[in-house]
VEXLO-698812 format. One record per residue: x, y, z negated of N, C-alpha, C, O in turn. Coordinates in pm, whole numbers, padded with zeros to 5 digits, always signed. Last residue first. Layout:
REM VEXLO-698812
XYZXYZXYZXYZ
...
This chain:
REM VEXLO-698812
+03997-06530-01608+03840-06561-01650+03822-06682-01710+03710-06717-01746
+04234-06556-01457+04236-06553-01590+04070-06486-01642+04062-06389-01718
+04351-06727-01220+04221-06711-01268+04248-06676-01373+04307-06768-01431
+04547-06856-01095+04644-06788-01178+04480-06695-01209+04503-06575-01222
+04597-07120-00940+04578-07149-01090+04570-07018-01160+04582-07027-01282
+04604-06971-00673+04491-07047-00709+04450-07046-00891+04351-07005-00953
+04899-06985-00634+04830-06868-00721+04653-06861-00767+04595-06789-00847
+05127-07181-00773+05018-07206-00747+04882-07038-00764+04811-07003-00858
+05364-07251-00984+05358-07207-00841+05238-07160-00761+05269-07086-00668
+05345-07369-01188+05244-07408-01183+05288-07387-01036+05263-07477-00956
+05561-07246-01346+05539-07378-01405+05448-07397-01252+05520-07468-01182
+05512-06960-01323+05617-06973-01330+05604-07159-01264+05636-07187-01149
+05185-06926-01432+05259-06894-01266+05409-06941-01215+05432-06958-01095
+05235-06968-01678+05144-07076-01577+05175-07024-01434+05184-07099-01337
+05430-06770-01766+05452-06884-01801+05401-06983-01676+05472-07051-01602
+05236-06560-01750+05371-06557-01634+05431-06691-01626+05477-06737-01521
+05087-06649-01939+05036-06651-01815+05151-06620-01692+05145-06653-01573
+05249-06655-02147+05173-06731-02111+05126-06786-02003+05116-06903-01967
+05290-06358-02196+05416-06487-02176+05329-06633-02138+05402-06719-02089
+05030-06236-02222+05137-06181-02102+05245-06335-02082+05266-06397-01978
+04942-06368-02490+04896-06367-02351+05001-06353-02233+05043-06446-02165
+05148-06275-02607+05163-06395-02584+05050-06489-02514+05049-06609-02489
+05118-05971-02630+05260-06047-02610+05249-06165-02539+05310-06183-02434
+04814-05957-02490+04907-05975-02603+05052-05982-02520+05082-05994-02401
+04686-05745-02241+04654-05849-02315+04846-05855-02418+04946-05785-02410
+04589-05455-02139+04712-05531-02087+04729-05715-02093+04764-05791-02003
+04471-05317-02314+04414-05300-02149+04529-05375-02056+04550-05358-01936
+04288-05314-02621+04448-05350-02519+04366-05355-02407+04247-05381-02394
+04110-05223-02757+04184-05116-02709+04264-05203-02609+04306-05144-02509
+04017-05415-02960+03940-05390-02876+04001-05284-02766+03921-05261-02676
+04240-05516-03086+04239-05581-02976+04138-05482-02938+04185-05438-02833
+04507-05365-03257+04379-05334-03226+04327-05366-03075+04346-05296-02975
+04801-05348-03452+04681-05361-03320+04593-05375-03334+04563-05410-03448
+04969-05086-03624+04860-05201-03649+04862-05197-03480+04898-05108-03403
+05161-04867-03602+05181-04964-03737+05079-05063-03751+05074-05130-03854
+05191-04717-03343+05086-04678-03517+05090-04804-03631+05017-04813-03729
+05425-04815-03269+05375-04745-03204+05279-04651-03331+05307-04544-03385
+05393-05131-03315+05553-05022-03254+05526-04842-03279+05618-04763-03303
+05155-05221-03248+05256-05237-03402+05383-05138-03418+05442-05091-03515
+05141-05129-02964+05055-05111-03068+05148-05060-03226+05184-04957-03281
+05337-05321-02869+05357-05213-02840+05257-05084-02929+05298-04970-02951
+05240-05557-02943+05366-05484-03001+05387-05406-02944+05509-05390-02951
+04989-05561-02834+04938-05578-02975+05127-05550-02982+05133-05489-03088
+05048-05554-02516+04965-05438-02619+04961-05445-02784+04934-05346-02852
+05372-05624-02425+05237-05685-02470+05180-05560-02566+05238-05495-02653
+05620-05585-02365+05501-05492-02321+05386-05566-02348+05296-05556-02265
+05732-05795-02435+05799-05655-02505+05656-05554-02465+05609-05466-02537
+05728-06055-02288+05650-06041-02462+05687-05848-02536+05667-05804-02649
+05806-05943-02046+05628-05969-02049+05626-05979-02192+05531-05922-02245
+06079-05993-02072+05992-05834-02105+05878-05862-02095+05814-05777-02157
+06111-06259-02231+06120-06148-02330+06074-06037-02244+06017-05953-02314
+06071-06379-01926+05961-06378-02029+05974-06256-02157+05883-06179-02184
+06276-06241-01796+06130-06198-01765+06035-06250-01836+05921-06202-01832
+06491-06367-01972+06511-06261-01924+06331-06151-01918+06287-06056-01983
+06424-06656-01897+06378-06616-01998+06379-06456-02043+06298-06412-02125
+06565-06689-01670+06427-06692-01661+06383-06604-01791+06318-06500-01783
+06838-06743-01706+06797-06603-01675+06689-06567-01704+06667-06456-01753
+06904-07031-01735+06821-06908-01878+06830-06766-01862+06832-06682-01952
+07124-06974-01515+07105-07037-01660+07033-07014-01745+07081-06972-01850
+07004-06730-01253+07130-06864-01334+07060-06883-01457+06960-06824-01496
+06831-06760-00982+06856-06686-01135+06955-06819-01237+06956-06939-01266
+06896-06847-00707+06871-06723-00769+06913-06649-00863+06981-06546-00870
+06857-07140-00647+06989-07006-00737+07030-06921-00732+07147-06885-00742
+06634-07139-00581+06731-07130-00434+06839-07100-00487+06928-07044-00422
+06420-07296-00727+06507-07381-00648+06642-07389-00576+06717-07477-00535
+06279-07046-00822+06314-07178-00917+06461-07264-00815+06578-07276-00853
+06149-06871-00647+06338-06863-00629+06359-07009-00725+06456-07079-00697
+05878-06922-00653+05945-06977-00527+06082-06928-00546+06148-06944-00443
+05848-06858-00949+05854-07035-00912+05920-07045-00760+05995-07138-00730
+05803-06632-00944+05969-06636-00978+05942-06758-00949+06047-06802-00902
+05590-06563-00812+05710-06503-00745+05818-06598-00765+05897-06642-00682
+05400-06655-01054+05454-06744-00857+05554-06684-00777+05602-06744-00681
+05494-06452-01206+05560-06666-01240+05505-06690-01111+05579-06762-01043
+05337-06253-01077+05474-06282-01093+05554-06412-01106+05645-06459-01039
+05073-06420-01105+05128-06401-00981+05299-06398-00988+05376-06481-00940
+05037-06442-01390+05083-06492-01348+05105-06492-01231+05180-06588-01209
+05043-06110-01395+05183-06164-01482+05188-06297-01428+05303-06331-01400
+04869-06049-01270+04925-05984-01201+05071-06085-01281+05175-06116-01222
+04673-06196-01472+04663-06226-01352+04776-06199-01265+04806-06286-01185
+04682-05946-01684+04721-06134-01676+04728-06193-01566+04826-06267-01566
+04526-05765-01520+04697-05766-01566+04775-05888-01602+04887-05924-01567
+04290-05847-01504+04353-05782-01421+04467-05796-01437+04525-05855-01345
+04199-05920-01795+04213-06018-01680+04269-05986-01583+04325-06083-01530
+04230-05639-01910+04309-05726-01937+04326-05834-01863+04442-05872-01845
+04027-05530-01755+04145-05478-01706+04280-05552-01780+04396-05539-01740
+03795-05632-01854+03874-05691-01728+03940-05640-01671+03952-05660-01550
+03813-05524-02103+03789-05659-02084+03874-05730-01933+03957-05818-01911
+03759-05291-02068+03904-05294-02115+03959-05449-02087+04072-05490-02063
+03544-05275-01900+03634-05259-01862+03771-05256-01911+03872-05233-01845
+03282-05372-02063+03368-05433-02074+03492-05404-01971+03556-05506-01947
+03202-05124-02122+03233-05166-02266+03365-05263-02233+03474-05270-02289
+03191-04937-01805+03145-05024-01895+03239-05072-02009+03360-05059-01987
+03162-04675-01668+03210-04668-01827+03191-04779-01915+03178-04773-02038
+03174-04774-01427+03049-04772-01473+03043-04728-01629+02943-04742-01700
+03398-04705-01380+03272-04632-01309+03216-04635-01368+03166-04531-01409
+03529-04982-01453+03544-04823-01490+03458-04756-01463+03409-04726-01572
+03362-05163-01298+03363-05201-01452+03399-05046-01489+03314-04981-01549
+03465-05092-01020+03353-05062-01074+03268-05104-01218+03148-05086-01241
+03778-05163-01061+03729-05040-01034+03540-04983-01106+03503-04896-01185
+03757-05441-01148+03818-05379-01220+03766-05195-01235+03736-05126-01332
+03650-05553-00872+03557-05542-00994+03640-05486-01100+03558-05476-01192
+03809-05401-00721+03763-05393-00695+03618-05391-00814+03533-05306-00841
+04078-05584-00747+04076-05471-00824+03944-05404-00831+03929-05339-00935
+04033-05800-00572+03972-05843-00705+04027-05681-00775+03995-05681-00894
+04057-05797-00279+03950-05756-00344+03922-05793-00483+03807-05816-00519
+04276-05848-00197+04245-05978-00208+04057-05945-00252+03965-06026-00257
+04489-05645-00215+04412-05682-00064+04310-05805-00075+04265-05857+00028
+04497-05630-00517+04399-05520-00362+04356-05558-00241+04254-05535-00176
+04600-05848-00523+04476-05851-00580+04429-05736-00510+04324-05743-00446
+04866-05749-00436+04812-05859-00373+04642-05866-00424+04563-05895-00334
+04926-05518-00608+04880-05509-00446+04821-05627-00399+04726-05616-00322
+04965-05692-00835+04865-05548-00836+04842-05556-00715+04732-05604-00687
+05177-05774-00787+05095-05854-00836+04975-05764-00777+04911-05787-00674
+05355-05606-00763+05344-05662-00663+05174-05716-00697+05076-05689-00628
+05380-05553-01075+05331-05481-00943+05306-05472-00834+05250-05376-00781
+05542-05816-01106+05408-05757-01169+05340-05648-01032+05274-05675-00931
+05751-05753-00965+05691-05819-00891+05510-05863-00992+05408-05918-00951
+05878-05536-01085+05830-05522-00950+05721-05638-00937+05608-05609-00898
+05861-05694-01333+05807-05601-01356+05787-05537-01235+05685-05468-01235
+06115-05873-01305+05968-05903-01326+05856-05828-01322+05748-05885-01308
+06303-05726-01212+06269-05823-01105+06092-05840-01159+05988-05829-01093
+06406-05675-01482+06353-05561-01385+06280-05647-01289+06160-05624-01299
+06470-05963-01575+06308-05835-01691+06301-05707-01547+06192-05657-01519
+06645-05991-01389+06586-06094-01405+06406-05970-01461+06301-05931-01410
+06867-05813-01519+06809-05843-01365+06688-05882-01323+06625-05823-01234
+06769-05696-01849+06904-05740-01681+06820-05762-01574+06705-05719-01559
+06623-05667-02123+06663-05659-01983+06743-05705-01889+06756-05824-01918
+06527-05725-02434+06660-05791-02375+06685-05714-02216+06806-05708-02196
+06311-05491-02512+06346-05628-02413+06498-05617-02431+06567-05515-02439
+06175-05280-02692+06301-05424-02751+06305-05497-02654+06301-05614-02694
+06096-05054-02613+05995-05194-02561+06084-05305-02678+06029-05402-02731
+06301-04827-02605+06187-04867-02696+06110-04979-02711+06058-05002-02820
+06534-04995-02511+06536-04903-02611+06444-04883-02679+06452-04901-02800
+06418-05132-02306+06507-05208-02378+06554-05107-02526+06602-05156-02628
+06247-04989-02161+06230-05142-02180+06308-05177-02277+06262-05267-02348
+06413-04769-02111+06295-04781-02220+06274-04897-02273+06275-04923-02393
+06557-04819-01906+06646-04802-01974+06501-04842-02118+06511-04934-02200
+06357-04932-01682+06396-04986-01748+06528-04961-01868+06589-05057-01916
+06256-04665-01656+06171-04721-01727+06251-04838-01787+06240-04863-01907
+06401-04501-01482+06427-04457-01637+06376-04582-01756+06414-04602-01871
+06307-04487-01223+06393-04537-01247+06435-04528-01413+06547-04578-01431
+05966-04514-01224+06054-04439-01227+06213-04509-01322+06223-04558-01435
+05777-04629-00957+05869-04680-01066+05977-04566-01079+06054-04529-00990
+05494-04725-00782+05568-04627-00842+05681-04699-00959+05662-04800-01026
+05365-04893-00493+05457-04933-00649+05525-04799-00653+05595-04756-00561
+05127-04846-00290+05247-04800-00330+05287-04857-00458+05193-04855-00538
+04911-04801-00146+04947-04914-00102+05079-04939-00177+05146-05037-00144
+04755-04540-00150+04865-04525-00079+04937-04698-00065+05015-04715+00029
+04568-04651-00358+04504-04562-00217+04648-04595-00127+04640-04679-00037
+04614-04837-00514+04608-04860-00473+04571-04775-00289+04557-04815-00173
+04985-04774-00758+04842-04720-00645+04761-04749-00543+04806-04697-00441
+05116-04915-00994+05067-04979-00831+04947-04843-00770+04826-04861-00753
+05390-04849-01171+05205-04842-01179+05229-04870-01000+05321-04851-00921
+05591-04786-01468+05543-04830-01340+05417-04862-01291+05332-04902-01371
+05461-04512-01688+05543-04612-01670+05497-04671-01531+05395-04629-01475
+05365-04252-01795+05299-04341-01703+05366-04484-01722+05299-04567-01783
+05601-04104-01808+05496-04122-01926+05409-04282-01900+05400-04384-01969
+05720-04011-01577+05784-04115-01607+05740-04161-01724+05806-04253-01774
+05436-03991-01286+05503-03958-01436+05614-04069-01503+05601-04190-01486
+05223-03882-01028+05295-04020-01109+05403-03909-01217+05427-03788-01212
+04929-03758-00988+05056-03701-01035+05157-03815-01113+05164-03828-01235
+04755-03901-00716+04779-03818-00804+04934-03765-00822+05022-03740-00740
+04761-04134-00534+04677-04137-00663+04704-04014-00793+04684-04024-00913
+04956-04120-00414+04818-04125-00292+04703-04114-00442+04582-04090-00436
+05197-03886-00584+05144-04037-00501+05010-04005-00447+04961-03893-00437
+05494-03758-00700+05350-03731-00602+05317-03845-00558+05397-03912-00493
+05644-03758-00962+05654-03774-00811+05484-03770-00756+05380-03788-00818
+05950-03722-01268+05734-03698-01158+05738-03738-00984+05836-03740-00910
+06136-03908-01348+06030-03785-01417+05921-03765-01354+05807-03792-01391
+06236-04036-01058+06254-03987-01208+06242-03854-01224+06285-03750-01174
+06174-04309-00851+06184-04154-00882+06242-04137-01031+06286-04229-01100
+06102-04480-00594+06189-04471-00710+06140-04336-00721+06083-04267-00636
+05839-04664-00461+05867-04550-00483+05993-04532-00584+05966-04595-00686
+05774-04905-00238+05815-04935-00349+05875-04728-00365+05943-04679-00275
+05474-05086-00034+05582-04971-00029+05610-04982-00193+05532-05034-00272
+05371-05410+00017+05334-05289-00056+05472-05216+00004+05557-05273+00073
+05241-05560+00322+05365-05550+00179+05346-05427+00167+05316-05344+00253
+05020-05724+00410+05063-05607+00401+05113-05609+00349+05069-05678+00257
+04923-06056+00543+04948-05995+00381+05027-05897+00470+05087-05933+00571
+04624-06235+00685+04712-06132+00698+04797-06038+00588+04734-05941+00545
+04460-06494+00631+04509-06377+00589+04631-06317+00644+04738-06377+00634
+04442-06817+00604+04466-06743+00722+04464-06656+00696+04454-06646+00819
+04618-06889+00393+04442-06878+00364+04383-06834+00513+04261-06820+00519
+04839-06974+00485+04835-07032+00444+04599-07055+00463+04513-07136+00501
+04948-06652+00467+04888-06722+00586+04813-06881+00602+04746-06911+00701
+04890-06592+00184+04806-06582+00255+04814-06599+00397+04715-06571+00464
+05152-06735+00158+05001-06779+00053+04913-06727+00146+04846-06813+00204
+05340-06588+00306+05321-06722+00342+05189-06775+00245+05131-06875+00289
+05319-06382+00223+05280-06372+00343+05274-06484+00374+05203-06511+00471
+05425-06419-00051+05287-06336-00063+05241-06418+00094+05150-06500+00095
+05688-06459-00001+05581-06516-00093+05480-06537-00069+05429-06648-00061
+05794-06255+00108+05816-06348+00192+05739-06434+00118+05706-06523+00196
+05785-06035-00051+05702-06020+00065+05675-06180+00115+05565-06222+00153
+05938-06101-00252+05762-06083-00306+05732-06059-00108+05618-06084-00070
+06149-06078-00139+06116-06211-00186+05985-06280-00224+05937-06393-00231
+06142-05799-00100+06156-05838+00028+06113-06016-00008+06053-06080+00078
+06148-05710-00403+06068-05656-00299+06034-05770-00150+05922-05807-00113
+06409-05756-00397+06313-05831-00480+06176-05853-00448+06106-05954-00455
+06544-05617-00287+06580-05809-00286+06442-05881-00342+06391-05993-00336
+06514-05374-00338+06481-05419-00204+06481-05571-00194+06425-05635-00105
């Protein structure tokens, strides 16, 4: 709810800013299955944004994974990041950029893996604008930060890949690298700025 409520107070001030009106997403716990506006959520799935229902799914289990299978370090800080990834997700709904994500799928195009990786980079650096507006309030103590960079490098497609069948294989990632993902949470982090956070 802290975290949630920090991504609201973010969000609503960027887009009053644009004159916009920002909706705060709803946040789902569960474990193992749950029913959403998008189907059959799963704890397979891992956390996911729906956009019909306006909803962050998260099954409470995920971050035990993060750190058992993913190799994150975790605590506070790697969970925090990963709402506010998802956060990420809603703000680009209301913003209309899932939109070309959607009809790149439809269209079975080649390049929907393409810009479902720009999709998700994007959502990582939104997060680094989450975490740039606590930078100041001590929030996160001492090299907490780094907390949410090791899980953006744990869910990167090319080690989760390597983890997984023993190679990556860029034409498949639908996420971007390790060091894409740290990068771009990186320029959101550094930058504040969600303007900067274009990953085209």
């Amino acid at each position: 709810d802290l975290v949630l409520g920090s991504t609201n107070d973010v969000w609503t001030s960027v887009f009053k800013q644009k004159n916009k009106v920002y909706q705060p997403s709803k946040l789902v716990l569960f474990r193992d299955a749950t029913q959403s506006g998008c189907g059959f959520a799963t704890s397979q799935v891992g956390p996911h944004y729906c956009p019909v229902d306006q909803t962050i799914y998260l099954d409470e289990t995920f971050f035990d994974e993060l750190t058992k299978r993913f190799g994150a370090k975790g605590g506070d800080v790697a969970q925090a990041y990963v709402i506010a990834h998802e956060v990420g997700h809603h703000v680009q709904n209301q913003l209309g950029i899932m939109d070309e994500l959607e009809s790149a799928q439809a269209r079975g195009s080649h390049q929907a893996n393409k810009v479902s990786v720009q999709v998700e980079l994007q959502a990582d650096c939104f997060a680094g604008v989450w975490a740039n507006s606590l930078k100041d309030v001590g929030v996160f103590e001492n090299g907490e930060i780094n907390e949410a960079i090791d899980a953006a490098a744990a869910v990167g497609d090319d080690r989760i890949q390597e983890k997984a069948q023993g190679y990556s294989d860029p034409e498949s990632w639908t996420h971007g690298s390790s060091d894409e993902r740290v990068y771009w949470f990186n320029h959101g982090y550094e930058t504040g700025q969600p303007s900067k956070c274009s990953t085209i």
